[in-house]
C-alpha positions in Angstrom: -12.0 84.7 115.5 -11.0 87.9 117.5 -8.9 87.8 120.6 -10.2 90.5 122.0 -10.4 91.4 125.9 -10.1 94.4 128.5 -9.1 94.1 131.8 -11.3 94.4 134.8 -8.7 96.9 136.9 -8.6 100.3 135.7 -7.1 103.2 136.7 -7.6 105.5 139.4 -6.8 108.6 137.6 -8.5 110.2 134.9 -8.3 112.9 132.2 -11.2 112.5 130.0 -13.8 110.0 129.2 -13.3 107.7 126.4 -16.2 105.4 124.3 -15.1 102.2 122.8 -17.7 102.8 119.6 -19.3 100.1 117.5 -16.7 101.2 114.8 -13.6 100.5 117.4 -15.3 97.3 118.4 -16.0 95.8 114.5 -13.5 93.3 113.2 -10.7 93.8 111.0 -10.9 94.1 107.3 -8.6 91.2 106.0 -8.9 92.4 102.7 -7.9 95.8 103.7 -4.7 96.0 102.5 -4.6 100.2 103.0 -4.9 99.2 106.8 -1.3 99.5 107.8 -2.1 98.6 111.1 -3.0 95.2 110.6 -0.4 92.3 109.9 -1.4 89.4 107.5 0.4 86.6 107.6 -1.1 84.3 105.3 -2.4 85.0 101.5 -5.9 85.8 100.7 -8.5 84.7 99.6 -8.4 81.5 100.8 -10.5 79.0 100.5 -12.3 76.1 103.2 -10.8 73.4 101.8 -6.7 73.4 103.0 -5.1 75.5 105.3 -4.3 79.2 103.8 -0.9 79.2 102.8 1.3 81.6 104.4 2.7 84.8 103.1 5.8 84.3 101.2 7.0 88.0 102.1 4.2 89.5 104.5 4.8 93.5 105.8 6.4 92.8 109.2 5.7 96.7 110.0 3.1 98.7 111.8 2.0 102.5 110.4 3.7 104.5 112.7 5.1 102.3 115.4 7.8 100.6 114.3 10.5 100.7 117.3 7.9 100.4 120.3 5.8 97.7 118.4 7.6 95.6 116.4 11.1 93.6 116.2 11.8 89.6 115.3 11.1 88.8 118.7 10.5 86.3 119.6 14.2 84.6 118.2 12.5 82.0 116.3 14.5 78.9 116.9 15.2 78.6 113.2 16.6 82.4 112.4 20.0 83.1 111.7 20.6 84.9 114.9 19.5 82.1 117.2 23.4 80.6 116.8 26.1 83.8 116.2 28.8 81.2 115.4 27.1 78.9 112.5 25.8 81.0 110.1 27.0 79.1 106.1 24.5 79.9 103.8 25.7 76.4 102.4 23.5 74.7 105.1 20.0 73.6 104.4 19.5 75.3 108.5 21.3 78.3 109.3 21.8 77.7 112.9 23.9 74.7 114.9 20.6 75.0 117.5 18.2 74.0 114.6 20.0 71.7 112.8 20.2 69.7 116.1 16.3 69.7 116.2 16.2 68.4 113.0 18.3 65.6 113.3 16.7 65.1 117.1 13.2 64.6 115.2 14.3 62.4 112.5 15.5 60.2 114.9 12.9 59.6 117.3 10.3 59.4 114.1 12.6 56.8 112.9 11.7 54.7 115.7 9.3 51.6 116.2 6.4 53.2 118.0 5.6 49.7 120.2 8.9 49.7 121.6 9.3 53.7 122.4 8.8 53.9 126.0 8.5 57.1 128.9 12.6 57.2 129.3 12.7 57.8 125.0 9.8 60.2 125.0 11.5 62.2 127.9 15.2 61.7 127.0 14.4 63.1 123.3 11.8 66.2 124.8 15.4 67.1 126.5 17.7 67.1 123.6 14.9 69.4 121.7 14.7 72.2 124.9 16.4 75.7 123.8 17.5 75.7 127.7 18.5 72.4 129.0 16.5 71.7 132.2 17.6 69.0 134.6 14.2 69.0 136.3 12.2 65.5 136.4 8.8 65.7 134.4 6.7 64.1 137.1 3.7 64.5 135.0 4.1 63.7 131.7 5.5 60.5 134.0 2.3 59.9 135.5 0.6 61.3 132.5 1.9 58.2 130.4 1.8 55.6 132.9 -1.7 56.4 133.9 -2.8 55.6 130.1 -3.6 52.5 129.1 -1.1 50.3 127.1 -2.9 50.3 123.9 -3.7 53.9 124.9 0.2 54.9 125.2 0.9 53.9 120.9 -1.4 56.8 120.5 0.0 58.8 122.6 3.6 58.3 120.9 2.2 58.7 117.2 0.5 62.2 118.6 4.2 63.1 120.0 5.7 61.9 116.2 3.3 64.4 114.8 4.1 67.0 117.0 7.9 66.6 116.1 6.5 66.8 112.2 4.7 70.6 112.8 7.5 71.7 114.4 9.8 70.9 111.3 7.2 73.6 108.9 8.7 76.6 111.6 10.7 77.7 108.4 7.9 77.3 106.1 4.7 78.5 107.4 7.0 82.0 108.8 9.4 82.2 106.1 10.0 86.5 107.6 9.2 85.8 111.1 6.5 87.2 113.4 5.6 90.8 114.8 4.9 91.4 118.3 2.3 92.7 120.0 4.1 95.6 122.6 2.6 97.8 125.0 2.7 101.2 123.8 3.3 104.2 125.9 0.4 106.5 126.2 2.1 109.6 124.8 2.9 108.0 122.0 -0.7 107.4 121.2 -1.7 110.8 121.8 1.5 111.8 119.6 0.5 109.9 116.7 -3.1 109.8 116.9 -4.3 113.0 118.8 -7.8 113.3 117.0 -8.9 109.1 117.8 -6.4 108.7 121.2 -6.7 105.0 119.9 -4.0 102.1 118.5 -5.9 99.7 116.9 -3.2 97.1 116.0 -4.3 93.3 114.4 -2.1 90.3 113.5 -4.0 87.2 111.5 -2.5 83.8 110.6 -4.1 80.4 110.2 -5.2 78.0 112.6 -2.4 75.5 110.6 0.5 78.4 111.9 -1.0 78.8 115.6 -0.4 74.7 115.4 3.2 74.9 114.6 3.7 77.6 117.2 2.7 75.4 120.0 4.0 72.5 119.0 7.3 74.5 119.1 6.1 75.4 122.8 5.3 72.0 123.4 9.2 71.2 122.9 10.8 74.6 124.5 12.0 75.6 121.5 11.7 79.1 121.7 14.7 80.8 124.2 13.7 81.5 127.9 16.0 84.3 128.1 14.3 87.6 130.8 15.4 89.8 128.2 11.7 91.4 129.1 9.9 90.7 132.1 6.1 91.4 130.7 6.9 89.3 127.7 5.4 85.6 129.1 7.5 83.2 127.1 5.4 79.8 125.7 6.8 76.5 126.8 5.6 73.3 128.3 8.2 72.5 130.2 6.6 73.9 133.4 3.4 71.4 132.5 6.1 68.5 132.3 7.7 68.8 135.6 4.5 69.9 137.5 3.0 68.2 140.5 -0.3 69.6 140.9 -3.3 67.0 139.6 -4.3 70.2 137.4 -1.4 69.7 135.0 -2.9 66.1 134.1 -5.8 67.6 132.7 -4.1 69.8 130.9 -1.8 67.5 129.2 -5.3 65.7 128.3 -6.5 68.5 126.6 -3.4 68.9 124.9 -3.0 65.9 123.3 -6.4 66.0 122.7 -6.0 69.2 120.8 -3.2 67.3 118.9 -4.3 64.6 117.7 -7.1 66.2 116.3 -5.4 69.2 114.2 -2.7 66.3 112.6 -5.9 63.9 112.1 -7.7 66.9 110.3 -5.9 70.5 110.2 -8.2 73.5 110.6 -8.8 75.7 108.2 -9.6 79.0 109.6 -7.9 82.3 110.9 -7.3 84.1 113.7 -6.9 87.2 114.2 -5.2 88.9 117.3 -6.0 92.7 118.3 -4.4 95.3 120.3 -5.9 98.6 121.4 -4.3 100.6 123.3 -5.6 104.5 124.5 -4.5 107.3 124.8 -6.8 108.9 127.7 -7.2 107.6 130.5 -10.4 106.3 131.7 -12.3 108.6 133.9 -14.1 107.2 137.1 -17.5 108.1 136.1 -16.7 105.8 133.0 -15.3 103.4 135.4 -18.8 103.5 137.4 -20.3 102.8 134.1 -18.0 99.7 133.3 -18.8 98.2 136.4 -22.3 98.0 136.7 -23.0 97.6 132.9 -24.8 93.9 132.2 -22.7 91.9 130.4 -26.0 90.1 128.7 -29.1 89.6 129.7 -28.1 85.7 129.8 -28.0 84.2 133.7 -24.7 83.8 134.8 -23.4 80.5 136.6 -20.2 79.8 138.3 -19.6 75.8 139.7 -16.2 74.8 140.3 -16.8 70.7 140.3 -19.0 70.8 136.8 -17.4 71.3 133.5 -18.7 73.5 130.9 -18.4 70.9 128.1 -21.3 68.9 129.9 -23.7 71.7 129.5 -25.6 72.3 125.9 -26.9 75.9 125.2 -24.1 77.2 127.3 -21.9 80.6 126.6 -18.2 80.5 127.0 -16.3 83.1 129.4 -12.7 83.0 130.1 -11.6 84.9 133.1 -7.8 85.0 131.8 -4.7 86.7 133.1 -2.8 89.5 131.5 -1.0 88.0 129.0 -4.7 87.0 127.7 -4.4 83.2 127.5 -1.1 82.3 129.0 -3.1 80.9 132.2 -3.7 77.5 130.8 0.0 77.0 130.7 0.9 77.8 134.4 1.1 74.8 137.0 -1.4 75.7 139.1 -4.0 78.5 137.6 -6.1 77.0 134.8 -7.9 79.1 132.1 -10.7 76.4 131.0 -12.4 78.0 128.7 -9.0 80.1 127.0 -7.5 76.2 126.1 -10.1 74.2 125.5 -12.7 76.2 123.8 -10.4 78.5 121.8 -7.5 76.9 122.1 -5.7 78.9 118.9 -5.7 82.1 121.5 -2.9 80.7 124.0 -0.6 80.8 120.9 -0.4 84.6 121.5 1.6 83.7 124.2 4.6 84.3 121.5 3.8 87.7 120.8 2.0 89.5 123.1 3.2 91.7 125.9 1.4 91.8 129.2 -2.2 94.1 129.3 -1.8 97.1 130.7 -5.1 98.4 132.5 -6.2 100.1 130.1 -5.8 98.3 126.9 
């Protein structure tokens, strides 16, 4: 799977016209392992019957674009850094934060699942949050007490498992994970004046997009603005929402869930960046534009879902961070969560789309 999109905006000056050729287009090589623009983070071959197991000590480093591209970032809630002040290499987690997860977990797993109720689920969601928040979570509130009784055990042996992916953190990214960062257009035409392209790639398993989100799901990765085109990934926004929208979405999400911990998928993903060095001229613009996407008829509804349709192509009109639209409070991006759910984990490590990428 290839998360791979361009934006429909482009820009109003241009320089030279630039072809995105069938070569540019193909899909990474994962058993390429001259391609030093393309990050695995899982060993391979793998085969269809468990989850790839992930790289034990994966190259965390582009070719040429080291600074610009890549740091640990985001802080990964069980890294050293995350607490300065606890740092014993005696303790099984190196960080006060973490170890404070840990014991959070164990604790609510501990418990007898007919007697957990909304106050429990909510008081423990709290004490796992990177960045205590004081709002209410009106609808994970409705959310639960909406479901039917013998509905809402379910619902609390989903949340168990959840608490269970987010303890592998440590194992399934033992080095961490790269990012995904804009790159300025000089440097592309520095580094690569003959193509003008960065064609960057990142693949991991569908089990490690899993433990990503359920670390999302729980705010465990910091909120800090350190960057403001970096779109952090947490539910908390979901939690507290108001907007009948954010129901559905907490459907799909438990959905999504319950099915990974009942049977974990097997596959990889693999995320890709291109960025140009030319900008795109307006005659190329012109082209873009009127183009046919297929030669399939397009539909839009807005009161019939796509799931009740057989035959039926997917598109997903997403924002910039490619994704991240399914987790806002109001905007929804359908197809981006439900379909291919495994793309809004890139949420972690991308950086906003510029026009032209």
């Amino acid at each position: 799977m290839e998360n791979k999109s361009r934006n429909s905006k482009l820009p109003a000056d241009a320089e030279d016209i630039l072809d995105f050729d069938a070569e540019t287009a193909a899909l990474p090589d994962l058993n390429d392992s001259a391609n030093l623009n393309h990050i695995v983070l899982v060993e391979l071959p793998a085969t269809s019957d468990s989850p790839p197991k992930p790289h034990a000590n994966p190259r965390l480093e582009f070719e040429k674009f080291t600074p610009p591209i890549l740091s640990h970032f985001p802080e990964l809630p069980w890294g050293s850094s995350a607490v300065a002040s606890s740092r014993s290499k005696d303790k099984p987690y190196p960080n006060e934060y973490w170890s404070n997860v840990i014991k959070s977990i164990d604790n609510f797993i501990s418990l007898d699942e007919s007697k957990i109720k909304i106050g429990d689920i909510m008081e423990f969601i709290r004490k796992m949050l990177r960045n205590e928040s004081d709002k209410r979570f009106y609808a994970l509130e409705k959310f639960f007490g909406q479901t039917p009784e013998e509905e809402q055990a379910k619902i609390v042996r989903t949340i168990k498992g959840i608490a269970q992916l987010v303890k592998r953190g440590p194992e399934l990214f033992p080095k961490g994970i790269p990012m995904l960062k804009q790159v300025p257009k000089c440097k592309v035409r520095q580094f690569y004046p003959e193509a003008q392209i960065l064609d960057c790639n990142m693949t991991m398993s569908q089990e490690q997009c899993a433990v990503l989100l359920a670390n999302a799901f729980f705010g465990t990765f910091s909120q800090s603005k350190r960057e403001n085109n970096y779109n952090r990934l947490s539910f908390v926004g979901i939690f507290c929402g108001t907007h009948k929208q954010t129901i559905s979405k907490l459907h799909f999400t438990f959905e999504y869930f319950s099915r990974v911990l009942e049977s974990m998928p097997t596959g990889v993903v693999s995320f890709r960046r291109i960025s140009y060095g030319r900008t795109i001229t307006s005659e190329r613009r012109k082209q873009l534009c009127t183009d046919k996407i297929s030669d399939c008829t397009l539909s839009v509804s807005s009161t019939e879902k796509i799931e009740e349709f057989d035959s039926h192509r997917h598109m997903d009109f997403s924002n910039s961070y490619i994704g991240g639209g399914v987790l806002g409070p109001m905007g929804s991006a359908q197809v981006g969560g439900n379909s291919l759910s495994d793309l809004s984990r890139n949420d972690c490590f991308l950086f906003d789309m510029r026009e032209d990428e």
